[in-house]
C-alpha positions as CSV (number, residue, x, y, z in Angstrom):
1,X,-23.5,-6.8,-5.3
2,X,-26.1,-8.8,-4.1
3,X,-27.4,-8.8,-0.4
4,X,-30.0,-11.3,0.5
5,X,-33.4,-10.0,0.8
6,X,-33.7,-10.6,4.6
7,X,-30.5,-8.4,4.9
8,X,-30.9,-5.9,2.3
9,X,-28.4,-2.8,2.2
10,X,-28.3,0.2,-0.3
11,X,-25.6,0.1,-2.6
12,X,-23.4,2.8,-0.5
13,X,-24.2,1.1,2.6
14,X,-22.6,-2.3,0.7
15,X,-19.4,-0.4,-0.2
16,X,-19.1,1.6,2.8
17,X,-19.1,-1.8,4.7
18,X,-17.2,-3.6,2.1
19,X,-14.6,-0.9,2.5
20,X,-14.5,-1.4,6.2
21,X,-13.9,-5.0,6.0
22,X,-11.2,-4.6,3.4
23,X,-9.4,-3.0,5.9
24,X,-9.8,-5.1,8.9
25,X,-9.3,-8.0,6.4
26,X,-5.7,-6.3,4.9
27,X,-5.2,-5.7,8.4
28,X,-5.2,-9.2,9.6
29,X,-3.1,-10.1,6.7
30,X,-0.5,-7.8,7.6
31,X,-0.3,-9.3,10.9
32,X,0.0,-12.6,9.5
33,X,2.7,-11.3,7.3
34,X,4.7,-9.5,10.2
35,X,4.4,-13.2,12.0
36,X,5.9,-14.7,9.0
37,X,8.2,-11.9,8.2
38,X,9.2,-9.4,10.5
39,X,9.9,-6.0,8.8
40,X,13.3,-5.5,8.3
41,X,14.5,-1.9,9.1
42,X,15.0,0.5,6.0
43,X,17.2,3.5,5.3
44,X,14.5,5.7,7.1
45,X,12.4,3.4,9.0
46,X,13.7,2.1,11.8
47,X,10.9,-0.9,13.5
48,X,10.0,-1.0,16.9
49,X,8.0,-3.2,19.2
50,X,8.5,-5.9,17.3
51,X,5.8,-9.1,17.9
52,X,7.5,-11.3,20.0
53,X,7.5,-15.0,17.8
54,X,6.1,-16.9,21.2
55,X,3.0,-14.9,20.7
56,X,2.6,-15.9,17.6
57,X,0.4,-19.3,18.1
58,X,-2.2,-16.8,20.3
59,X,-2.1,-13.8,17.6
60,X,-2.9,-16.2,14.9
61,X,-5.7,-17.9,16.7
62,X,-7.1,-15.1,17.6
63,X,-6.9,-13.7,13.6
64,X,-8.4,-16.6,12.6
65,X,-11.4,-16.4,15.0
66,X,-11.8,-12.8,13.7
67,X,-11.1,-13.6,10.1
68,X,-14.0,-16.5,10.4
69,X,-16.2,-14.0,11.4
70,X,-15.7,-11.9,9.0
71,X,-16.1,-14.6,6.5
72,X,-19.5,-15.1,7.8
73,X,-20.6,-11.5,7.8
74,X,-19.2,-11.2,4.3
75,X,-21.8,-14.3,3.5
76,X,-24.4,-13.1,5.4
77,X,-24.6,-9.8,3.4
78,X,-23.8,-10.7,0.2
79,X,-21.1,-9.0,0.1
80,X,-18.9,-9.4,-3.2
81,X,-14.7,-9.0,-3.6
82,X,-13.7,-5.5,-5.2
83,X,-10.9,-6.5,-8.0
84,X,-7.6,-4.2,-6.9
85,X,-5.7,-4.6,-9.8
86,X,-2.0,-5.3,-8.5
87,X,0.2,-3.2,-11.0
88,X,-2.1,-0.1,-11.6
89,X,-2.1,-0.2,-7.6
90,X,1.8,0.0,-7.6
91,X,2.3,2.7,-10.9
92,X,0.0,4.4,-8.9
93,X,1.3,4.5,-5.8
94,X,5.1,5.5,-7.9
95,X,3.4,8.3,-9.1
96,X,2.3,9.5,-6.4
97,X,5.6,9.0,-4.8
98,X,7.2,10.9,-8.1
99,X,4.6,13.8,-7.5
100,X,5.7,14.2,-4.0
101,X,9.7,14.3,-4.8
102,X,8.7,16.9,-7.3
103,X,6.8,19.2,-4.0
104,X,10.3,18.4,-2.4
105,X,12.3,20.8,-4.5
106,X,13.5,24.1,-3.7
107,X,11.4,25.2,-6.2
108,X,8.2,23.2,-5.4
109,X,6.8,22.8,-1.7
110,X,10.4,22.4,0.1
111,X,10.8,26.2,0.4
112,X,7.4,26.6,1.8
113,X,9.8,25.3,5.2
114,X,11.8,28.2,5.0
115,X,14.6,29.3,3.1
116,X,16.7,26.4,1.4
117,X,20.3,27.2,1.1
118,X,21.5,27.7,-2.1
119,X,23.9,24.9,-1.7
120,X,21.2,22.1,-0.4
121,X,18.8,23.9,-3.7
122,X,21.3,23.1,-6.4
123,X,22.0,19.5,-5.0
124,X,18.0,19.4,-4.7
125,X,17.4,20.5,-8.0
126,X,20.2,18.3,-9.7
127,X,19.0,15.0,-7.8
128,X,15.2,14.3,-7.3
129,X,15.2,15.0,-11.1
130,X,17.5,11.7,-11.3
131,X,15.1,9.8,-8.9
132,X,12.6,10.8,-10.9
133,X,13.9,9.2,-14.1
134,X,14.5,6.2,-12.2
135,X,11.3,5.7,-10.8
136,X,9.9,6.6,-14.4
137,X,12.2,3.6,-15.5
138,X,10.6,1.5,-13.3
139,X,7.1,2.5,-13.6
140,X,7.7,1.7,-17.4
141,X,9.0,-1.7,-16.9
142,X,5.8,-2.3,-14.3
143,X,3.3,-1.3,-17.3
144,X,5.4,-3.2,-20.3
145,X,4.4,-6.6,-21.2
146,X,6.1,-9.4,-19.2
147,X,8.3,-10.5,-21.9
148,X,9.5,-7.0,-22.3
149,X,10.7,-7.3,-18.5
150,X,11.7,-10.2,-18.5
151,X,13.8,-9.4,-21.9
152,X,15.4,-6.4,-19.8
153,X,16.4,-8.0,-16.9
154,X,19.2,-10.3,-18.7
């Protein structure tokens, strides 16, 4: 990273601020996503307070202004795009996700909630194992080569 001389920052000072902007910047995407898109309710999810559409015009006006800005701060400073690489970002994330279905067993964290009956435990124990494989499954196809997914999906 390279911050002009009349602005100069330490390199913690660029990333800190770089991190900020990253956010407000995702942030402002997400809106602009939701405008396009609104989310659409899942299994436990349920969306409220949705964006009304006639707001949209003034929302996105009013993103753009901000996004501009940060545009020219981003110049002004120097400051230069991190690379988030998409797929280790998701196999991460399913990871993760796998790590915290493991806590979720009877034997893991769940019981740390009090005592799980013996009928909910063996159910436990017999399915987050299956969800696991699943999401192992997928995590593999996420890291293969694309013609190996694309192979698998016929």
């Amino acid at each position: 990273m390279c911050a002009r001389p009349s602005l100069p920052l330490t390199e913690p000072q660029q990333r800190s601020l770089a991190v900020t902007l990253t956010i407000l910047e995702r942030d402002l995407q997400r809106l602009r996503d939701t405008l396009d898109r609104p989310p659409r309710d899942l299994r436990l999810t349920r969306y409220d307070d949705p964006l009304p559409a006639v707001c949209g015009p003034v929302l996105l006006s009013a993103a753009a202004d901000i996004d501009g800005y940060l545009a020219k701060l981003i110049a002004d400073l120097g400051l230069e795009p991190r690379i988030e690489p998409v797929r280790r970002s998701i196999t991460s994330r399913l990871m993760l996700d796998r790590v915290h279905l493991e806590e979720m067993q009877p034997s893991g964290g769940l019981s740390g909630y009090g005592e799980v009956d013996a009928r909910t435990a063996k159910y436990l124990d017999s399915e987050i194992p299956k969800l696991q494989a699943l999401i192992d499954g997928l995590i593999e196809r996420i890291e293969a080569p694309t013609s190996t997914v694309k192979n698998n999906a016929r």
